[in-house]
C-alpha positions as CSV (number, residue, x, y, z in Angstrom):
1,X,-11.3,-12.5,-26.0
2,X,-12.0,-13.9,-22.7
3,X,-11.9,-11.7,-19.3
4,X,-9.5,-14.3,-17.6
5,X,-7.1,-13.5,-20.5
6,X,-6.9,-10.1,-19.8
7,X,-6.0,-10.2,-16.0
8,X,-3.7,-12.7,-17.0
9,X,-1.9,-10.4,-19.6
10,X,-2.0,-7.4,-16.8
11,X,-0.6,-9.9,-14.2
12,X,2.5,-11.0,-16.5
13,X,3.0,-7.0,-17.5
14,X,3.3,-6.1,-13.7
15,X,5.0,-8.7,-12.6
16,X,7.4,-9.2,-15.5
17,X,7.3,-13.0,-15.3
18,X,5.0,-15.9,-16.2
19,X,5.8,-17.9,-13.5
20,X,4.6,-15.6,-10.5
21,X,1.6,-14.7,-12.5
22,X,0.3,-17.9,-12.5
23,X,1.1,-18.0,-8.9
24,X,-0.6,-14.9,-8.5
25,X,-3.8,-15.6,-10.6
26,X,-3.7,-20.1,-9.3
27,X,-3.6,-21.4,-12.5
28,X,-0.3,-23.7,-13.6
29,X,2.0,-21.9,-15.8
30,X,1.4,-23.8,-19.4
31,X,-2.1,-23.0,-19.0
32,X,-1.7,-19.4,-18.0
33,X,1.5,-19.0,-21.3
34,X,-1.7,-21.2,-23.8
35,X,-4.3,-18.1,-22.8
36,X,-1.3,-14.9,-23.5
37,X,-0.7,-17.0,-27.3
38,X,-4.5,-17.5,-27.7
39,X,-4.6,-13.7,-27.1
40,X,-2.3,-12.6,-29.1
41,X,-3.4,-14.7,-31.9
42,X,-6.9,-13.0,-31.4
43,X,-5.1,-9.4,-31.6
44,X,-2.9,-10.5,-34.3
45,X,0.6,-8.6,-32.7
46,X,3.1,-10.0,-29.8
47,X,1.9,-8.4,-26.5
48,X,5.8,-9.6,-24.5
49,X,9.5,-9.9,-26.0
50,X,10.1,-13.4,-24.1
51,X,14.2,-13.5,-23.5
52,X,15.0,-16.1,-21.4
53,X,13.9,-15.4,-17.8
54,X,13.2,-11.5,-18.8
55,X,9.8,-11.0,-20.2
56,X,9.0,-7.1,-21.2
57,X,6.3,-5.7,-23.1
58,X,6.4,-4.8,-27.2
59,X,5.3,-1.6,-27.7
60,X,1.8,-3.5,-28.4
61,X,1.8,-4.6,-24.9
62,X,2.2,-0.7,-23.8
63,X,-0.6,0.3,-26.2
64,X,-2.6,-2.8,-24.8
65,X,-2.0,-2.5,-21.1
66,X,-3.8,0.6,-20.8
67,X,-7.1,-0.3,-23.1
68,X,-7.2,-4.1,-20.4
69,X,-6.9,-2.1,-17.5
70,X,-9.2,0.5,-18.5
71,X,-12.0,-3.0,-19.5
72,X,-11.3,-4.7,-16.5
73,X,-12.0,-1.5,-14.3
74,X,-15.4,-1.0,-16.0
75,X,-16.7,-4.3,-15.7
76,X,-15.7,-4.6,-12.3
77,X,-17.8,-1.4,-11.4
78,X,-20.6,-2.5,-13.1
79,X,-20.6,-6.0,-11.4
80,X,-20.1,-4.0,-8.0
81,X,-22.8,-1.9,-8.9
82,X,-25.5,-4.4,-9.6
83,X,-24.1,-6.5,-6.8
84,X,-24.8,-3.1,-4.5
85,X,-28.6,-3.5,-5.4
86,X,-28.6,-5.8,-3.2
87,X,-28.5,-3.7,-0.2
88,X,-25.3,-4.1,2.5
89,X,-26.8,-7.2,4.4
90,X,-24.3,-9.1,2.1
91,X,-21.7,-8.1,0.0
92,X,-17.5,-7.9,-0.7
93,X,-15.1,-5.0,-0.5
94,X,-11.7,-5.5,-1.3
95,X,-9.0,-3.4,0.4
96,X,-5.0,-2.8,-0.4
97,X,-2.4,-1.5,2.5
98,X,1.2,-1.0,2.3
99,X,3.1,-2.9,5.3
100,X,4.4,0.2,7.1
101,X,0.6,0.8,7.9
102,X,-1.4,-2.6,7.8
103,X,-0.1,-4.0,11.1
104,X,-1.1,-0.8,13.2
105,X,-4.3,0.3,11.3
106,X,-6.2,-3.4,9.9
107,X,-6.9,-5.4,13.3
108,X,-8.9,-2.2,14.9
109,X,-10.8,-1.3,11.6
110,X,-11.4,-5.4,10.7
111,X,-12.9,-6.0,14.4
112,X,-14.8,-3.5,14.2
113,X,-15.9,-3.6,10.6
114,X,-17.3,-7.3,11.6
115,X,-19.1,-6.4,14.6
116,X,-21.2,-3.7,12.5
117,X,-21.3,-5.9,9.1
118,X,-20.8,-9.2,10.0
119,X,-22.3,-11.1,6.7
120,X,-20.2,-8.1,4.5
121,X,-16.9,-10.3,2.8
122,X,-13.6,-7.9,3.3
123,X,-10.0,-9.2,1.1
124,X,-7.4,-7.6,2.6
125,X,-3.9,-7.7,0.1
126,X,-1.1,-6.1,1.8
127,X,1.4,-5.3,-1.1
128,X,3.7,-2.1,-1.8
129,X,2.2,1.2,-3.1
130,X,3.2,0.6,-6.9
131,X,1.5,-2.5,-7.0
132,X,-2.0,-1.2,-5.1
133,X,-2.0,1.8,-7.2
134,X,-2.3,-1.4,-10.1
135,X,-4.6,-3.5,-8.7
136,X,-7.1,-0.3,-8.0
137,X,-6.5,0.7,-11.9
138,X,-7.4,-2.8,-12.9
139,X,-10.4,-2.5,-10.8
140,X,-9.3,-5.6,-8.1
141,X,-9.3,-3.4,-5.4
142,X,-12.1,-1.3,-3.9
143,X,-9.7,1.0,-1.9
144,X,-6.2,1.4,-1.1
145,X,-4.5,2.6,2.2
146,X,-1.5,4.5,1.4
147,X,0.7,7.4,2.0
148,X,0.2,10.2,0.5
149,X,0.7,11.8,-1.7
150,X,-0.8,9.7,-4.4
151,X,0.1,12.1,-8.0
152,X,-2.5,10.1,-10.5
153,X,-5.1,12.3,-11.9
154,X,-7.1,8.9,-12.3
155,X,-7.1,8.5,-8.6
156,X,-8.9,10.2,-5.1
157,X,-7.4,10.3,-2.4
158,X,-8.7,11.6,0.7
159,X,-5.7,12.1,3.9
160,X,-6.8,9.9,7.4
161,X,-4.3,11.0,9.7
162,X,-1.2,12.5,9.9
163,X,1.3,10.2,11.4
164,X,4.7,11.6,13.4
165,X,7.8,10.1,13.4
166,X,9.8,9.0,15.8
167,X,13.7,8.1,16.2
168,X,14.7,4.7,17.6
169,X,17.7,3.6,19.4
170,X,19.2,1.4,21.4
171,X,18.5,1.6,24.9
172,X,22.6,1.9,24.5
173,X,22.6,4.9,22.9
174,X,24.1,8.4,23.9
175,X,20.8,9.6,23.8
176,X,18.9,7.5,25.5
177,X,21.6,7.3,28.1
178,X,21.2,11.2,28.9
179,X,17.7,10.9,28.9
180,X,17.2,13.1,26.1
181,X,13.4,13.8,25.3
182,X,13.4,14.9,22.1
183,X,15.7,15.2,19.1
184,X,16.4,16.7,15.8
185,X,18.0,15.3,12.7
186,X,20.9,16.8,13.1
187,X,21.8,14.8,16.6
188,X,21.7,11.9,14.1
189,X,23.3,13.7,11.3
190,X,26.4,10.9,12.0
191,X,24.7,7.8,12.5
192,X,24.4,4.7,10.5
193,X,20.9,4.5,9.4
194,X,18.6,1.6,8.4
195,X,16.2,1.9,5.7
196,X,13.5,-0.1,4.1
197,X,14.2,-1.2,1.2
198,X,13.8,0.3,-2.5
199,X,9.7,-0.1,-3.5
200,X,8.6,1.3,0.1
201,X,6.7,4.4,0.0
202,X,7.7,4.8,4.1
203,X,11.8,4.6,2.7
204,X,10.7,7.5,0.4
205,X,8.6,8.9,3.1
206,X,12.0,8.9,5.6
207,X,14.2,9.8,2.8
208,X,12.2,12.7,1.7
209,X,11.9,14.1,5.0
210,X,15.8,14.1,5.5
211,X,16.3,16.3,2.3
212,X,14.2,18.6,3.5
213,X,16.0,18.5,6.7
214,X,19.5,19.0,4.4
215,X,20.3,15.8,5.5
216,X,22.5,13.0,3.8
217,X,21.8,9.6,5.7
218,X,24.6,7.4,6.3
219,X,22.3,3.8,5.4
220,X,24.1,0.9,6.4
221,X,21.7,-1.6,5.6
222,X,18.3,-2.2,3.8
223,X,15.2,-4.4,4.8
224,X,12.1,-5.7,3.9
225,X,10.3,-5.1,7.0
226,X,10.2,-2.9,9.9
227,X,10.1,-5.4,12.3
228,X,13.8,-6.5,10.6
229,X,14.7,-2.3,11.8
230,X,14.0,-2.3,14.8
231,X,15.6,-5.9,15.3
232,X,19.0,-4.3,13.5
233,X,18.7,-1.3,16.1
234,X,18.5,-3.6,19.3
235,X,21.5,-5.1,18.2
236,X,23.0,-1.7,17.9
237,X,23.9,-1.8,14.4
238,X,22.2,1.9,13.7
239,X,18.9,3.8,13.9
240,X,15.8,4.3,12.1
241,X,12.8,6.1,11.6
242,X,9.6,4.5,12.7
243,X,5.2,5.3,12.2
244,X,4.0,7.0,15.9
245,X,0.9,4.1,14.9
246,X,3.9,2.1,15.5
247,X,4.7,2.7,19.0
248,X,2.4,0.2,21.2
249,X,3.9,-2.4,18.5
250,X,7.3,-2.1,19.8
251,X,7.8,-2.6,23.6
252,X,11.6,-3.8,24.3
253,X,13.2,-2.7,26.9
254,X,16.4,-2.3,24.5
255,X,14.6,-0.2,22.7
256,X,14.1,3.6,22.9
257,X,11.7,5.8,21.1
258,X,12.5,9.9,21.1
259,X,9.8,12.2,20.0
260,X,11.5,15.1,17.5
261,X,11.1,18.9,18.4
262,X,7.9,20.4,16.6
263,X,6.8,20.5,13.9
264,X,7.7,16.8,14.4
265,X,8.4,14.9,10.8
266,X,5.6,13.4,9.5
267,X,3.7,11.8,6.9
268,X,0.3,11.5,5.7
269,X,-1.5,8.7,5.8
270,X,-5.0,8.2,3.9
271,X,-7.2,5.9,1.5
272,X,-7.1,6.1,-2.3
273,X,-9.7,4.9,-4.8
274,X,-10.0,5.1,-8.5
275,X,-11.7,8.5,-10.0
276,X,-15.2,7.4,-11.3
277,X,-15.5,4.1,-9.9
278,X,-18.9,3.3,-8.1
279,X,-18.7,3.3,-4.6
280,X,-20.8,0.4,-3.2
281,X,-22.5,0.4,0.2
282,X,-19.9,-2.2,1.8
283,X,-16.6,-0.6,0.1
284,X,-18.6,3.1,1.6
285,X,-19.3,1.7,5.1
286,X,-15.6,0.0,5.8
287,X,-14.7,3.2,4.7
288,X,-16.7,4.9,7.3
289,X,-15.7,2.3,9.7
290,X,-11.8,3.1,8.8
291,X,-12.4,6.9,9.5
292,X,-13.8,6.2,12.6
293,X,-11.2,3.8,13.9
294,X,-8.6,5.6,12.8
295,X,-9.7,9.1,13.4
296,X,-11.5,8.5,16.7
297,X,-14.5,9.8,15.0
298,X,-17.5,9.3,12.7
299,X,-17.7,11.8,10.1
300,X,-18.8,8.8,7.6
301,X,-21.8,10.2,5.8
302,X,-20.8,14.1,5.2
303,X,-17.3,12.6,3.8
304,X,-18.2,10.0,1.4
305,X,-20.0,12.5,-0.8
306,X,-17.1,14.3,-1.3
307,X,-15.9,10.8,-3.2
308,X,-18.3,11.2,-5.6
309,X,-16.4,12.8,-8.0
């Protein structure tokens, strides 16, 4: 059994398909189908039910899935352990963020991760919160910056920043024509309403928050981006919720932000790792960097023993 055919098999159970795992992992798709037969020839049971386009996993696959992610994950650590020996003159730390974060948050804490570690390696993956939550259970990822909360008893989490949000309109709108300063869900209660799509934690984020405001959003439309949003609500097709890290990202003078009367609606932002995982110096110092950025202070070296769980 060979490690490459084990991140190929997790690749193909995420992803449900052979053809974007071998995208996924760069190898060409008859080589990547040759090492999940060879492998299931080793175990001696089917690992997928192959119908067609639709690929899911036998019941063998379930069982499997967990003991491959489980391998992977300790290997990783002890590579990243050894490779930590090494001091933090050189090193790599590989980091996840979901896309209703990365845009705000990554070019501070990157510039200024560089400028203290400049021979330290960081991979960045920007990918929704189901698929992070993966790649740090696999052992791929180092950290992951998402929104919390994260409910895995195999993960830590540790909370960032608490991120308001805000209501945008078009410069148009009633509200923004009286000049209103703030707002509540309920001068909204009518409007059509734009949503990221399905797979976004920030759509369960917004969505979640409505309930608890006892309100039933009329969504009109569903994107992949926030950037696609706020485009839709410039051309006065509905609102939307946005990040307050989001703010200084979207200047348009057909555009209008409104704060909501406190408590504002928020959520939580923070940075997730997997539960007994070795921490090495350069995954511990961009995490100190990150808190700093992000927090507007350094509090790196009393809060990454409380990881060490």
């Amino acid at each position: 059994m060979e490690i490459h055919q084990l991140r190929y098999f997790l690749a193909v159970a995420r992803l449900r398909s052979f053809t974007r795992a071998a995208e996924r992992e760069h190898v060409a798709q008859p080589s990547l189908s040759q090492q999940i037969r060879k492998l299931e020839d080793e175990l001696g049971a089917r690992l997928f039910n192959r119908l067609g386009r639709k690929v899911t996993l036998t019941p063998f696959g379930e069982r499997f899935e967990q003991h491959a992610c489980r391998a992977l994950a300790e290997l990783e650590g002890a590579k990243q352990e050894l490779a930590a020996l090494t001091g933090l003159r050189t090193g790599n730390v590989s980091v996840g963020v979901i896309p209703s974060v990365a845009p705000y948050v990554l070019p501070g804490v990157l510039t200024a991760f560089a400028s203290r570690h400049p021979a330290v390696k960081v991979n960045v993956r920007e990918d929704l919160t189901n698929s992070l939550v993966a790649q740090l259970e696999e052992g791929t990822l180092d950290l992951a910056i998402l929104s919390l909360p994260v409910r895995r008893a195999d993960l830590l989490s540790e909370t960032l920043i608490e991120d308001p949000l805000l209501l945008a309109v078009p410069a148009t709108h009633r509200l923004a024509r009286l000049g209103v300063k703030r707002v509540s869900f309920g001068d909204v209660a009518a409007e059509p309403f734009l949503l990221l799509k399905d797979g976004h934690c920030f759509r369960d984020d917004v969505l979640g928050l409505c309930r608890r405001a006892r309100l039933k959003p009329n969504v009109v439309f569903e994107g992949g981006q926030l950037d696609t949003l706020v485009a839709m609500v410039v051309a006065e097709t509905g609102v939307t919720l946005l990040p307050q890290m989001a703010r200084q990202h979207y200047r348009d003078a057909n555009l209008k932000l409104l704060e909501f009367y406190p408590p504002p609606p928020a959520r939580q932002v923070g940075v997730v790792r997997l539960r007994g995982r070795f921490v090495t110096p350069a995954a511990a110092a961009f995490l100190e960097t990150m808190r700093s950025v992000i927090t507007g202070h350094d509090g790196g070296a009393e809060r990454i023993s409380s990881w060490d769980a």
